[in-house]
PDB file with one MODEL, atoms N, CA, C and O in Angstrom:
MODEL        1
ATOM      1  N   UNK A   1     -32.748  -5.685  75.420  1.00  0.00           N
ATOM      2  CA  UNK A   1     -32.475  -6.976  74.815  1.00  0.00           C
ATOM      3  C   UNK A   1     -33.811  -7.672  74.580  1.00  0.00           C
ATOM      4  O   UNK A   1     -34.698  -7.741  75.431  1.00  0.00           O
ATOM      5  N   UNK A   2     -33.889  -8.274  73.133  1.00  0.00           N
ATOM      6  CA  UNK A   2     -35.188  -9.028  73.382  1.00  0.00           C
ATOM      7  C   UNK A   2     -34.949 -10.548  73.267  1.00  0.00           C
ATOM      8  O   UNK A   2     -33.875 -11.056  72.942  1.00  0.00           O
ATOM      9  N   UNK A   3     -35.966 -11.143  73.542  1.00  0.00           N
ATOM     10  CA  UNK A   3     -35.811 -12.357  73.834  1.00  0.00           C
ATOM     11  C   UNK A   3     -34.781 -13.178  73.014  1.00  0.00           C
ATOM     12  O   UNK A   3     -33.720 -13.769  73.216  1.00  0.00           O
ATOM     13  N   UNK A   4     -35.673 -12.902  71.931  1.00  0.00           N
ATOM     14  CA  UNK A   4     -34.800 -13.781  70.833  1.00  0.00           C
ATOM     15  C   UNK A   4     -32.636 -13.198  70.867  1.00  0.00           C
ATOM     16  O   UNK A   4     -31.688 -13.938  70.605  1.00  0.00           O
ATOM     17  N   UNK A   5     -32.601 -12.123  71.164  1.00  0.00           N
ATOM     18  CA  UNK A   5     -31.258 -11.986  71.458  1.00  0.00           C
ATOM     19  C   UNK A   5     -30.952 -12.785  73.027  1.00  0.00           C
ATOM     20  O   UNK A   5     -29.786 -12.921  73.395  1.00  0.00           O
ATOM     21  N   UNK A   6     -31.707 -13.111  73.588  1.00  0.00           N
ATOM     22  CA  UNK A   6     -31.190 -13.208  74.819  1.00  0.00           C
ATOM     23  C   UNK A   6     -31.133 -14.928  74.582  1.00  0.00           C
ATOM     24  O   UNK A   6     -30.513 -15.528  75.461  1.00  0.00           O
ATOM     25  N   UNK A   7     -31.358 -15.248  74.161  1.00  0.00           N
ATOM     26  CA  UNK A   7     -31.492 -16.842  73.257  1.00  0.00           C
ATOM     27  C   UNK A   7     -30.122 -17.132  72.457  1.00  0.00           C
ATOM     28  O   UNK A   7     -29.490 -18.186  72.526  1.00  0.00           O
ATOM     29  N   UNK A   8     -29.781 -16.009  71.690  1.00  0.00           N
ATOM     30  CA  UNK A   8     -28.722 -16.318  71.168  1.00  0.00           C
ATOM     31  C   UNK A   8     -27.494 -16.055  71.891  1.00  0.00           C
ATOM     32  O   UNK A   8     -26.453 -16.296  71.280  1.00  0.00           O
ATOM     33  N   UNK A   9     -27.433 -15.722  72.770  1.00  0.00           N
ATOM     34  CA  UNK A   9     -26.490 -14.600  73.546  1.00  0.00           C
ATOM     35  C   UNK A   9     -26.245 -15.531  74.522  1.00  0.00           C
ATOM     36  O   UNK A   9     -26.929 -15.359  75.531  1.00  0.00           O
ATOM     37  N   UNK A  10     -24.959 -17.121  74.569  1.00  0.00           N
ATOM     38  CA  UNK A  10     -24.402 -17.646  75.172  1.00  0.00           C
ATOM     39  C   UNK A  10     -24.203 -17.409  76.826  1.00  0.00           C
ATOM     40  O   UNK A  10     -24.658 -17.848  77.882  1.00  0.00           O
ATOM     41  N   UNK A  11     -23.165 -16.369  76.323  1.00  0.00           N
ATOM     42  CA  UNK A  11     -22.940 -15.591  78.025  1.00  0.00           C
ATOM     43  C   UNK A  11     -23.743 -15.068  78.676  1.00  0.00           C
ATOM     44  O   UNK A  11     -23.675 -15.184  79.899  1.00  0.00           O
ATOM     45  N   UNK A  12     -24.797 -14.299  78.060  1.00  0.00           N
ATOM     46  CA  UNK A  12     -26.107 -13.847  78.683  1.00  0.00           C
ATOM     47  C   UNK A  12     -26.704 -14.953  79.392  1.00  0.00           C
ATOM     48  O   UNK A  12     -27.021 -14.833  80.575  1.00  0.00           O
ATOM     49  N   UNK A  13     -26.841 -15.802  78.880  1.00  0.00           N
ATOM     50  CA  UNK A  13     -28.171 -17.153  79.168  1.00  0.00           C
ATOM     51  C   UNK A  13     -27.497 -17.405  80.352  1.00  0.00           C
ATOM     52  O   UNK A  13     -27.973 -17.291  81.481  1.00  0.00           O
ATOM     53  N   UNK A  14     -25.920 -17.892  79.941  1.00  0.00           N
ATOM     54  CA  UNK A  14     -25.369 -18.314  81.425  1.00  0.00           C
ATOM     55  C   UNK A  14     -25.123 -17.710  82.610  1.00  0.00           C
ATOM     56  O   UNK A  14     -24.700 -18.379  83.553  1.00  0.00           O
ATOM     57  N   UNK A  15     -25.379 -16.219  82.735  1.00  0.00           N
ATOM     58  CA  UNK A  15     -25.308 -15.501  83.667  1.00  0.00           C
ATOM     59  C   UNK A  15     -26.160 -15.345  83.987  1.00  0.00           C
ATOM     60  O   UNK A  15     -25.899 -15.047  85.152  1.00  0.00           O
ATOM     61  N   UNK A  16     -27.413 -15.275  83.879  1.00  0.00           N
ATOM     62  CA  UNK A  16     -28.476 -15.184  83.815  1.00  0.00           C
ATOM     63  C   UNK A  16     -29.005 -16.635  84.814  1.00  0.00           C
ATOM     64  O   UNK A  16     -29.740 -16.829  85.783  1.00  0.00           O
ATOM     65  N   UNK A  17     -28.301 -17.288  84.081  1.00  0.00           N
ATOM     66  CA  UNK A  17     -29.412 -18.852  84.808  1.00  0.00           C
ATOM     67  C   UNK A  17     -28.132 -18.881  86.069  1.00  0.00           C
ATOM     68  O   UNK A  17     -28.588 -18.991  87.208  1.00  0.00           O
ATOM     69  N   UNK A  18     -27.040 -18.819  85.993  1.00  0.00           N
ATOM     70  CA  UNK A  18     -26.310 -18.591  87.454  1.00  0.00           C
ATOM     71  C   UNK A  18     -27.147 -17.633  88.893  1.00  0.00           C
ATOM     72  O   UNK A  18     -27.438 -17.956  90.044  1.00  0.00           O
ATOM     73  N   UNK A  19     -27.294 -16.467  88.157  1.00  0.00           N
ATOM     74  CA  UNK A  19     -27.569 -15.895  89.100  1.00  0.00           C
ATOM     75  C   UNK A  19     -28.853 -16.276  89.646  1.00  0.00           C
ATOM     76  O   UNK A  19     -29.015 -16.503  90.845  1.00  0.00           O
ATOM     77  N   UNK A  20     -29.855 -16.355  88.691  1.00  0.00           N
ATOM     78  CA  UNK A  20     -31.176 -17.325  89.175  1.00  0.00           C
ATOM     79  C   UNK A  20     -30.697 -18.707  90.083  1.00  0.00           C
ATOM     80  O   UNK A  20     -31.336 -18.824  91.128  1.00  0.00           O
ATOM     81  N   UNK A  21     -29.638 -19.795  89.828  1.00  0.00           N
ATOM     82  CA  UNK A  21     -29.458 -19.993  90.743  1.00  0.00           C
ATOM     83  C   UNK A  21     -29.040 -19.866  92.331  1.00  0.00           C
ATOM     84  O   UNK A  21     -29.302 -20.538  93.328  1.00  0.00           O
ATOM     85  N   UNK A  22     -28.353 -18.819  92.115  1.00  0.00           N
ATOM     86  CA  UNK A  22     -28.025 -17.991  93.140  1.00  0.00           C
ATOM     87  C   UNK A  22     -29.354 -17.619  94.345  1.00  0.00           C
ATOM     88  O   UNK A  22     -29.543 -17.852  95.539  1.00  0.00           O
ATOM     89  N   UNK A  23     -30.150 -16.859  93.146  1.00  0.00           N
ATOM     90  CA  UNK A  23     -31.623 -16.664  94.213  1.00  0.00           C
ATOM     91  C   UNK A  23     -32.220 -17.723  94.828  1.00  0.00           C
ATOM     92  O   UNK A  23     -32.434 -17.860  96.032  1.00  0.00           O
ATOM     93  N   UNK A  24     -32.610 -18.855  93.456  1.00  0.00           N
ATOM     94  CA  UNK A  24     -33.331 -20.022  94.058  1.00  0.00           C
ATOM     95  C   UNK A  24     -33.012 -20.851  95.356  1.00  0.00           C
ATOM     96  O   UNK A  24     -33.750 -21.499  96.099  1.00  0.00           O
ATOM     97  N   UNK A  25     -31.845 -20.642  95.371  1.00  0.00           N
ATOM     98  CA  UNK A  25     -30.390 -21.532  96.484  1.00  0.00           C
ATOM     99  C   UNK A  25     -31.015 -20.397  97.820  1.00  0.00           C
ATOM    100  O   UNK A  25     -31.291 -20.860  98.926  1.00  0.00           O
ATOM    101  N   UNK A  26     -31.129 -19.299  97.589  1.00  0.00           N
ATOM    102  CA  UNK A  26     -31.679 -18.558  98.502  1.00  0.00           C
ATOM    103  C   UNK A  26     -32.740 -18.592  99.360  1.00  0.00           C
ATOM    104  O   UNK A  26     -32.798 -18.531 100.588  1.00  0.00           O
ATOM    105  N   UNK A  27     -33.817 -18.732  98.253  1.00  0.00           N
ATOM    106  CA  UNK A  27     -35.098 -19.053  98.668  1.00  0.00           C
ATOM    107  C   UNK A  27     -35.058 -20.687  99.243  1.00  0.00           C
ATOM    108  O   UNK A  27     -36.020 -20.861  99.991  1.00  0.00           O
ATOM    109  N   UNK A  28     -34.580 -21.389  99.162  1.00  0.00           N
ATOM    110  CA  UNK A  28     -34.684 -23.094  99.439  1.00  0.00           C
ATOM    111  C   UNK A  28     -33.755 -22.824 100.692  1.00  0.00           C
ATOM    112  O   UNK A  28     -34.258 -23.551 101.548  1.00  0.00           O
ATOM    113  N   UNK A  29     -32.990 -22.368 101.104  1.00  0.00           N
ATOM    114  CA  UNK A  29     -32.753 -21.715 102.348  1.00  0.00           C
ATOM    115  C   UNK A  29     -33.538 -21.163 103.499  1.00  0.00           C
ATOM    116  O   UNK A  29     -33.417 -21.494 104.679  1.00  0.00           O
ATOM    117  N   UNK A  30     -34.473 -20.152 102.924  1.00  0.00           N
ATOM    118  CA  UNK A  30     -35.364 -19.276 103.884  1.00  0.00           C
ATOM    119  C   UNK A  30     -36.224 -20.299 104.474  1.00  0.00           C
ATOM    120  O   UNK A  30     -36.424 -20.383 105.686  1.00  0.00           O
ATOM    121  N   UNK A  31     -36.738 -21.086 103.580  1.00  0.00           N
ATOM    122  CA  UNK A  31     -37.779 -22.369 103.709  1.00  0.00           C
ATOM    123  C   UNK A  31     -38.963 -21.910 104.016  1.00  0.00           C
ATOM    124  O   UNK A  31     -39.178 -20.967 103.253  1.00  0.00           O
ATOM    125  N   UNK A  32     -39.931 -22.082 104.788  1.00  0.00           N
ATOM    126  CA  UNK A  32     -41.360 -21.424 105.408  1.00  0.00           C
ATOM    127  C   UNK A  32     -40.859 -19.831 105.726  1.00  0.00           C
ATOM    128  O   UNK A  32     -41.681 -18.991 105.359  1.00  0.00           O
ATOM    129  N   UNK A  33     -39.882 -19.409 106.225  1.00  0.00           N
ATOM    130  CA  UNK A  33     -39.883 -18.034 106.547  1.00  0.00           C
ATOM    131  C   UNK A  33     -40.295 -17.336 105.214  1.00  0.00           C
ATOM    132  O   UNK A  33     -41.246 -16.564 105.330  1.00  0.00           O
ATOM    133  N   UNK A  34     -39.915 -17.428 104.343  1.00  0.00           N
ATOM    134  CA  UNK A  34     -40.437 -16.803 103.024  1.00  0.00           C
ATOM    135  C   UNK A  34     -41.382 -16.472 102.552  1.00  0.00           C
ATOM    136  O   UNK A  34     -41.482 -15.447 101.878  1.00  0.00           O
ATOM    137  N   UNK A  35     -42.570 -17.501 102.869  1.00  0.00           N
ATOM    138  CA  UNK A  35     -44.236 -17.197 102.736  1.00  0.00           C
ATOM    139  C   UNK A  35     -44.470 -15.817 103.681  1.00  0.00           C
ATOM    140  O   UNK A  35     -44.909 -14.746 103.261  1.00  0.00           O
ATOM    141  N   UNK A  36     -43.966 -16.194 105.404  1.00  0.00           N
ATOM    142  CA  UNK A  36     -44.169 -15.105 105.986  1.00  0.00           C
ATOM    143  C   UNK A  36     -43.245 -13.821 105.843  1.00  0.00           C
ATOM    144  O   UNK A  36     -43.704 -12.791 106.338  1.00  0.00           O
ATOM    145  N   UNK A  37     -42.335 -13.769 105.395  1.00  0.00           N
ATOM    146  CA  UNK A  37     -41.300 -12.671 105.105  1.00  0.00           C
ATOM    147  C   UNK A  37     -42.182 -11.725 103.923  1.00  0.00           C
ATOM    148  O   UNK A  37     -42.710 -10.613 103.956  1.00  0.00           O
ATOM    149  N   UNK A  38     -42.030 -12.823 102.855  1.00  0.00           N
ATOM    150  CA  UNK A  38     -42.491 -11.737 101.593  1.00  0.00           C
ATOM    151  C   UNK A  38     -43.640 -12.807 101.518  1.00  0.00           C
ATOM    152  O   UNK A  38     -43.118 -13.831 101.074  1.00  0.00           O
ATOM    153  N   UNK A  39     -44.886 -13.004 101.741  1.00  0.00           N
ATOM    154  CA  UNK A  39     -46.267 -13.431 101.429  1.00  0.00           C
ATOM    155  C   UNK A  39     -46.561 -13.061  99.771  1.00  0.00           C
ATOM    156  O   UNK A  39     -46.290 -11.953  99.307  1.00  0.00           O
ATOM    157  N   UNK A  40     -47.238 -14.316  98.856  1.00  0.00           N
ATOM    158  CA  UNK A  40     -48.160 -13.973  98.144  1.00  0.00           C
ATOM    159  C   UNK A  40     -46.687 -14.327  96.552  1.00  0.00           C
ATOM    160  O   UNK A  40     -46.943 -14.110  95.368  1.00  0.00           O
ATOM    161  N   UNK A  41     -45.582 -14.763  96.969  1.00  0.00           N
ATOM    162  CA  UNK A  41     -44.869 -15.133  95.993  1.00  0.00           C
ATOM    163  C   UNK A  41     -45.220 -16.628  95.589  1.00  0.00           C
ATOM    164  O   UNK A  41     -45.975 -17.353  96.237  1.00  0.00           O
ATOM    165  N   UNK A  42     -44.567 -16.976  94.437  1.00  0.00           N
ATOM    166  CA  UNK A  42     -45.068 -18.207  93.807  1.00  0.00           C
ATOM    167  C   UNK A  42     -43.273 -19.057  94.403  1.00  0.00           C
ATOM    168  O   UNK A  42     -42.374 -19.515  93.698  1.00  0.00           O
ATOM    169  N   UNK A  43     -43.358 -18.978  95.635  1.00  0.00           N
ATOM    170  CA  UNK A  43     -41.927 -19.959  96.354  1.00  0.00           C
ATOM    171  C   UNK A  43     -41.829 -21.388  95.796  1.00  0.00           C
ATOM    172  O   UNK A  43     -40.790 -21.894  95.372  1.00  0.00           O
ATOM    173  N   UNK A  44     -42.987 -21.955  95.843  1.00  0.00           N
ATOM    174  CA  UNK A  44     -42.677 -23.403  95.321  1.00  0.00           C
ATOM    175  C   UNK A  44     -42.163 -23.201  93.627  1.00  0.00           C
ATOM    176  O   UNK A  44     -41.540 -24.157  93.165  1.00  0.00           O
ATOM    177  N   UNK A  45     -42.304 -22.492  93.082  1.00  0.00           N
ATOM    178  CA  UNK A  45     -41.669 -22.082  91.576  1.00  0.00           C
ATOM    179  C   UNK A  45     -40.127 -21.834  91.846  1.00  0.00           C
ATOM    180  O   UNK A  45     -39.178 -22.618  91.804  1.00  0.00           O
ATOM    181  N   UNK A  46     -40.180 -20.770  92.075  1.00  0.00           N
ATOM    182  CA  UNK A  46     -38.521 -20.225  92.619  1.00  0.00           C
ATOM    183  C   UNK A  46     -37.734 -21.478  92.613  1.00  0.00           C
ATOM    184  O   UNK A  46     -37.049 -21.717  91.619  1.00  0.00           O
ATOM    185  N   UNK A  47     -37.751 -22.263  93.553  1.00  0.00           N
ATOM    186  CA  UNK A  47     -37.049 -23.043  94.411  1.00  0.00           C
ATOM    187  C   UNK A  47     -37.274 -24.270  93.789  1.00  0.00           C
ATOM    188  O   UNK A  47     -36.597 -25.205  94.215  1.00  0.00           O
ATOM    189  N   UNK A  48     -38.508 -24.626  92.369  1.00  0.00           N
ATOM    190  CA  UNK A  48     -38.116 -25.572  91.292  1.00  0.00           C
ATOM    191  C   UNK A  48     -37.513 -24.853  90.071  1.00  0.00           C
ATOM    192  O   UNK A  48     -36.980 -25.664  89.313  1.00  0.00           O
ATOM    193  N   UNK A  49     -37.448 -23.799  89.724  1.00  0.00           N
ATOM    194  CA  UNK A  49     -36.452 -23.437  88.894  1.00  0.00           C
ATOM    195  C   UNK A  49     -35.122 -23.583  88.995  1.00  0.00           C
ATOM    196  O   UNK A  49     -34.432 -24.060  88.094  1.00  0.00           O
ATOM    197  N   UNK A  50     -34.670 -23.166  90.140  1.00  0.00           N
ATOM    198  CA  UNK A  50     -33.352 -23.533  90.806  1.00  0.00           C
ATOM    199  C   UNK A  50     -33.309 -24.668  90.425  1.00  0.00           C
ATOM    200  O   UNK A  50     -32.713 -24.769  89.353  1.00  0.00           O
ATOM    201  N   UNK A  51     -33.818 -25.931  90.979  1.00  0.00           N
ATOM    202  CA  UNK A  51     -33.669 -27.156  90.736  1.00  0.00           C
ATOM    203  C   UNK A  51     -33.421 -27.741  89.101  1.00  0.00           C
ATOM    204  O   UNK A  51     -32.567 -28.567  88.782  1.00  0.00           O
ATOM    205  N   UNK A  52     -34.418 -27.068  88.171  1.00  0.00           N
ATOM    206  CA  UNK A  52     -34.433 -27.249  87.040  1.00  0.00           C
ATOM    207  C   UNK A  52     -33.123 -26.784  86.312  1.00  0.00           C
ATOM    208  O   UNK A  52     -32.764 -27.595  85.459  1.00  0.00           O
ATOM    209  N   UNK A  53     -32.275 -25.616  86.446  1.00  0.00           N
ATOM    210  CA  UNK A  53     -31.483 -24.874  86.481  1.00  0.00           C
ATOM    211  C   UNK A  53     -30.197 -25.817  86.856  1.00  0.00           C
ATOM    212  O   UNK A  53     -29.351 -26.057  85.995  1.00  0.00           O
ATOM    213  N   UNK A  54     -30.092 -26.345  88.200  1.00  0.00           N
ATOM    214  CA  UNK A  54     -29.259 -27.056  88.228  1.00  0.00           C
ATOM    215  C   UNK A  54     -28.877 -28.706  87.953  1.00  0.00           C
ATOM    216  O   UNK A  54     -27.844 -29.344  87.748  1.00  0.00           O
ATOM    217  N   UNK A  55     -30.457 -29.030  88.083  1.00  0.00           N
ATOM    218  CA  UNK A  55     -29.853 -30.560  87.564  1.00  0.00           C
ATOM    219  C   UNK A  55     -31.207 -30.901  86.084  1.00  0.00           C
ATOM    220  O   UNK A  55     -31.891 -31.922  86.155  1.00  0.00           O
ATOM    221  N   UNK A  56     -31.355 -30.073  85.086  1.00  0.00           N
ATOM    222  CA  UNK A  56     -31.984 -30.463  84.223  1.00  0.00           C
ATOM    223  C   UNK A  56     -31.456 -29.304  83.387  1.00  0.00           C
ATOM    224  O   UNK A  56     -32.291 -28.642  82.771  1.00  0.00           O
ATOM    225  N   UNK A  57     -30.258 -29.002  83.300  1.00  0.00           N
ATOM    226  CA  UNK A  57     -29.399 -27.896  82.179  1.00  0.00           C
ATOM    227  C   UNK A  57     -29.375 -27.857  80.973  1.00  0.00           C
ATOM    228  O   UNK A  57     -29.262 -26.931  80.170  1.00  0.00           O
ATOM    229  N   UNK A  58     -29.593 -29.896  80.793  1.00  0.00           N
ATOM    230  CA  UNK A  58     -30.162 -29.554  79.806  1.00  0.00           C
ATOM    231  C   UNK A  58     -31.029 -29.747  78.345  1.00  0.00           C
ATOM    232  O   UNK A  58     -30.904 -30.059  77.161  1.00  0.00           O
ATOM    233  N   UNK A  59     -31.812 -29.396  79.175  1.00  0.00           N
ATOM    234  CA  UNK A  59     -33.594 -29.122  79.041  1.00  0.00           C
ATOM    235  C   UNK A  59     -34.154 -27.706  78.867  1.00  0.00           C
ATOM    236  O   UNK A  59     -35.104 -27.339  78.176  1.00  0.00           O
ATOM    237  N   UNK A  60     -33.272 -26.943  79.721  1.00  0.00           N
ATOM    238  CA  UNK A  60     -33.873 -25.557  79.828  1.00  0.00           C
ATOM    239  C   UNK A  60     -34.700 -24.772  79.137  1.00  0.00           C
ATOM    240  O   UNK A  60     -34.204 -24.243  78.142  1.00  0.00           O
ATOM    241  N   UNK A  61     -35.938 -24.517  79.400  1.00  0.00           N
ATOM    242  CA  UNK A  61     -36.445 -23.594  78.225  1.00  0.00           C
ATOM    243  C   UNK A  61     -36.089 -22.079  78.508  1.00  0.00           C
ATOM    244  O   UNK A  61     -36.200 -21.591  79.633  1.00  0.00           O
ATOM    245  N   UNK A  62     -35.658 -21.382  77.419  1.00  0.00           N
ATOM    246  CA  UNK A  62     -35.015 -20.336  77.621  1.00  0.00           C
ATOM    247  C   UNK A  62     -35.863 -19.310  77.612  1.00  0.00           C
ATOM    248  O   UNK A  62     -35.521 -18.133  77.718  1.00  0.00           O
ATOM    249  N   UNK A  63     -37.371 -19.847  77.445  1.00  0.00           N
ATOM    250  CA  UNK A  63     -38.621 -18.350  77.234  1.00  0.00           C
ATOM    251  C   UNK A  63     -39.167 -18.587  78.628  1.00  0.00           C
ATOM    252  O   UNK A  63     -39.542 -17.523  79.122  1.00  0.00           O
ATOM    253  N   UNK A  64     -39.295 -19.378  79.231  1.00  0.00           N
ATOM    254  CA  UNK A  64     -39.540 -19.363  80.503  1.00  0.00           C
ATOM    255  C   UNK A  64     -38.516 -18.603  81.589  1.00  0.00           C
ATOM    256  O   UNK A  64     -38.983 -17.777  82.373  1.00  0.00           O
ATOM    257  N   UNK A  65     -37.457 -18.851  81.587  1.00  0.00           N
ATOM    258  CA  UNK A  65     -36.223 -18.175  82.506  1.00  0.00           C
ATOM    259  C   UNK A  65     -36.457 -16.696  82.275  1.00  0.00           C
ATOM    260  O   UNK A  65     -36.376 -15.917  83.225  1.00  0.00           O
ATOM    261  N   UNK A  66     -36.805 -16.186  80.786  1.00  0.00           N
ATOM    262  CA  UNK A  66     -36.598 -15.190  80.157  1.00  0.00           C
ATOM    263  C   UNK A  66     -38.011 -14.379  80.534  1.00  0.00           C
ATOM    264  O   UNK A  66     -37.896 -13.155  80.579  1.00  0.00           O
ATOM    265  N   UNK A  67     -39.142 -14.858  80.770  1.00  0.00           N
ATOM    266  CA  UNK A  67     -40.455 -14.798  81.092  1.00  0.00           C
ATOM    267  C   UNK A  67     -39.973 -14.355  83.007  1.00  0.00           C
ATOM    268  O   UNK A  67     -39.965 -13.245  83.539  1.00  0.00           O
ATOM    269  N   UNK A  68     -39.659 -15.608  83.559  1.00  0.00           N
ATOM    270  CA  UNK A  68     -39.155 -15.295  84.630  1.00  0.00           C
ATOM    271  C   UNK A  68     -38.464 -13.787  85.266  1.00  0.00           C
ATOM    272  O   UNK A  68     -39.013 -12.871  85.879  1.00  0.00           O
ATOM    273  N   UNK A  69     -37.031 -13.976  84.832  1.00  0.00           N
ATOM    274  CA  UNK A  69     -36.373 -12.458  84.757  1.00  0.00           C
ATOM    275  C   UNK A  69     -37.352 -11.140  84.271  1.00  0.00           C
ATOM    276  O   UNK A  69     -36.969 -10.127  84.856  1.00  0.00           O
ATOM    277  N   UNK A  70     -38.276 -10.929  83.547  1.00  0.00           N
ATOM    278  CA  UNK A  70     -38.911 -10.238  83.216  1.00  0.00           C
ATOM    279  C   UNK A  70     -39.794  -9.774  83.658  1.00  0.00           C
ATOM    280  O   UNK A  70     -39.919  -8.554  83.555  1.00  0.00           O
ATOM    281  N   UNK A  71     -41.253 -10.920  84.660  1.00  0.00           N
ATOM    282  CA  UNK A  71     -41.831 -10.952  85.364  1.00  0.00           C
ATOM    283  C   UNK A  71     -42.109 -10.534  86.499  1.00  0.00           C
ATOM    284  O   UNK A  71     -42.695  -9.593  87.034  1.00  0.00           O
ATOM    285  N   UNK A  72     -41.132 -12.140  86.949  1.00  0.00           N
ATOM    286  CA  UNK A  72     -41.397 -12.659  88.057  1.00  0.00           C
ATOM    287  C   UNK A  72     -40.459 -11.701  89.074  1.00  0.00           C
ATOM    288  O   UNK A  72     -40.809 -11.253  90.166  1.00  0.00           O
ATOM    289  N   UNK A  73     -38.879 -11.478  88.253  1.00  0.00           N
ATOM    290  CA  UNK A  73     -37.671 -11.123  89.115  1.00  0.00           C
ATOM    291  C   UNK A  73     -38.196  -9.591  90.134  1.00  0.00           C
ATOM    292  O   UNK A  73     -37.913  -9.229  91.276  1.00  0.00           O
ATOM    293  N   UNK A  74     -38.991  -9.056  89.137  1.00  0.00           N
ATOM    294  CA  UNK A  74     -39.445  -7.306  89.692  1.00  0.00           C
ATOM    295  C   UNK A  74     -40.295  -7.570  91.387  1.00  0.00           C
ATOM    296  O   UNK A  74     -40.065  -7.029  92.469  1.00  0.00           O
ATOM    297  N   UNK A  75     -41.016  -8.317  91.109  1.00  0.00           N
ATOM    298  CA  UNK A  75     -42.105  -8.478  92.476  1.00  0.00           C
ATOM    299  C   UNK A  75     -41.420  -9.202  92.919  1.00  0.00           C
ATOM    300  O   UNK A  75     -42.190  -9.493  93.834  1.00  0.00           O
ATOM    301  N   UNK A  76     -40.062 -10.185  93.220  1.00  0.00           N
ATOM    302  CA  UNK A  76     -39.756 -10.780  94.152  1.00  0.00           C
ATOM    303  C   UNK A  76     -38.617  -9.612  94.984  1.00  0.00           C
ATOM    304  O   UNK A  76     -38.233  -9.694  96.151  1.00  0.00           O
ATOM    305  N   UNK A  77     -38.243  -8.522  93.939  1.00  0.00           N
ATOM    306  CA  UNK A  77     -37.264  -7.879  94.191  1.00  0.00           C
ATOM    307  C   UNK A  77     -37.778  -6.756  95.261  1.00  0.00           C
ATOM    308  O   UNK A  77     -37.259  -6.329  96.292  1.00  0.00           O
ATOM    309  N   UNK A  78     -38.999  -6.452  94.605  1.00  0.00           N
ATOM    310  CA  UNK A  78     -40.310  -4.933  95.679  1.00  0.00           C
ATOM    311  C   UNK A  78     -40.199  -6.151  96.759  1.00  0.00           C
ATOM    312  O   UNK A  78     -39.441  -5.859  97.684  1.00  0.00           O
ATOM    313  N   UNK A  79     -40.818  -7.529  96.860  1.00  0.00           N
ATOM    314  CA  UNK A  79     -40.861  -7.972  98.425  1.00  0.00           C
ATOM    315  C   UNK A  79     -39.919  -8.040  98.912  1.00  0.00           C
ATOM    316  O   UNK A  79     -40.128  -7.931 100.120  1.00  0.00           O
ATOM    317  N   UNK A  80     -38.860  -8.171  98.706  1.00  0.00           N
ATOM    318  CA  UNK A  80     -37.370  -8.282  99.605  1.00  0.00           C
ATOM    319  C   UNK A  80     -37.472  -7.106  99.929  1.00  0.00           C
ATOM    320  O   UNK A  80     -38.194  -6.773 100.870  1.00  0.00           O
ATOM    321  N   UNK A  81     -36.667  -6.112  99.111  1.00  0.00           N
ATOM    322  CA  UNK A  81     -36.822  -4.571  99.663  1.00  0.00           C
ATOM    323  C   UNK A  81     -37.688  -4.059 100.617  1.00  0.00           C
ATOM    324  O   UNK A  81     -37.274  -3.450 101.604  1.00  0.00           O
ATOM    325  N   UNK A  82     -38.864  -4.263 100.391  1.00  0.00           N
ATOM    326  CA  UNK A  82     -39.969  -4.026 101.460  1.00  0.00           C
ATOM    327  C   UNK A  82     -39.626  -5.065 102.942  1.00  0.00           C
ATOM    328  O   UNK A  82     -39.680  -4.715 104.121  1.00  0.00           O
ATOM    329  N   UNK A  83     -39.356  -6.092 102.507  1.00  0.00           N
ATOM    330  CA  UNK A  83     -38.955  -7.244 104.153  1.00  0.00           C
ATOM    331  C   UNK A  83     -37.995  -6.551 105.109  1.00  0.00           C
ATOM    332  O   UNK A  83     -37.926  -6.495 106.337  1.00  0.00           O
ATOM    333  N   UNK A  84     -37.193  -5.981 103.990  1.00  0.00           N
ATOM    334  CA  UNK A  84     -35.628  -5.660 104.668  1.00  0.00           C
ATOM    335  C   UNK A  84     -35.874  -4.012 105.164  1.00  0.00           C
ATOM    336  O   UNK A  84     -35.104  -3.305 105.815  1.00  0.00           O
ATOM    337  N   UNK A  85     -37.027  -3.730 104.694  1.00  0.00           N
ATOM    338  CA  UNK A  85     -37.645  -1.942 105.328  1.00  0.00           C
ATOM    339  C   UNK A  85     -37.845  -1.941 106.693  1.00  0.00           C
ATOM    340  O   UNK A  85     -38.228  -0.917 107.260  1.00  0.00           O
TER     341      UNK A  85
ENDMDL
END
């Protein structure tokens, strides 16, 4: 999918920014354990996306989320996996 489909693609966007909330709600949970769990993530991001996600819906920029998922989602996903090793 490329961006620009993922822009047009209603249900995509919204599943997409759900489940990101899902994580962020996660991370704003762990609180400080997170730096030491998985070290070297950008946590204060995470956990304002969430925020942005849920109470600025709408505003959303959709190349950022999309930048995000693309990015960011891979290395937060290797540090969990690795925490939980």
């Amino acid at each position: 999918m490329t961006v620009e489909d993922y822009i047009e693609d209603l249900k995509t966007r919204s599943a997409v920014e759900r489940q990101m909330q899902i994580i962020t709600e996660a991370a704003i949970r762990l609180g400080d354990e997170a730096e030491t769990l998985c070290p070297g993530l950008d946590w204060p991001g995470n956990r304002g996306m969430g925020n942005a996600l849920r109470h600025e819906y709408h505003s959303v920029n959709d190349q950022i989320v999309w930048d995000t998922v693309k990015l960011e989602l891979p290395l937060l996903r290797a540090a969990v996996v690795k925490a939980l090793a």
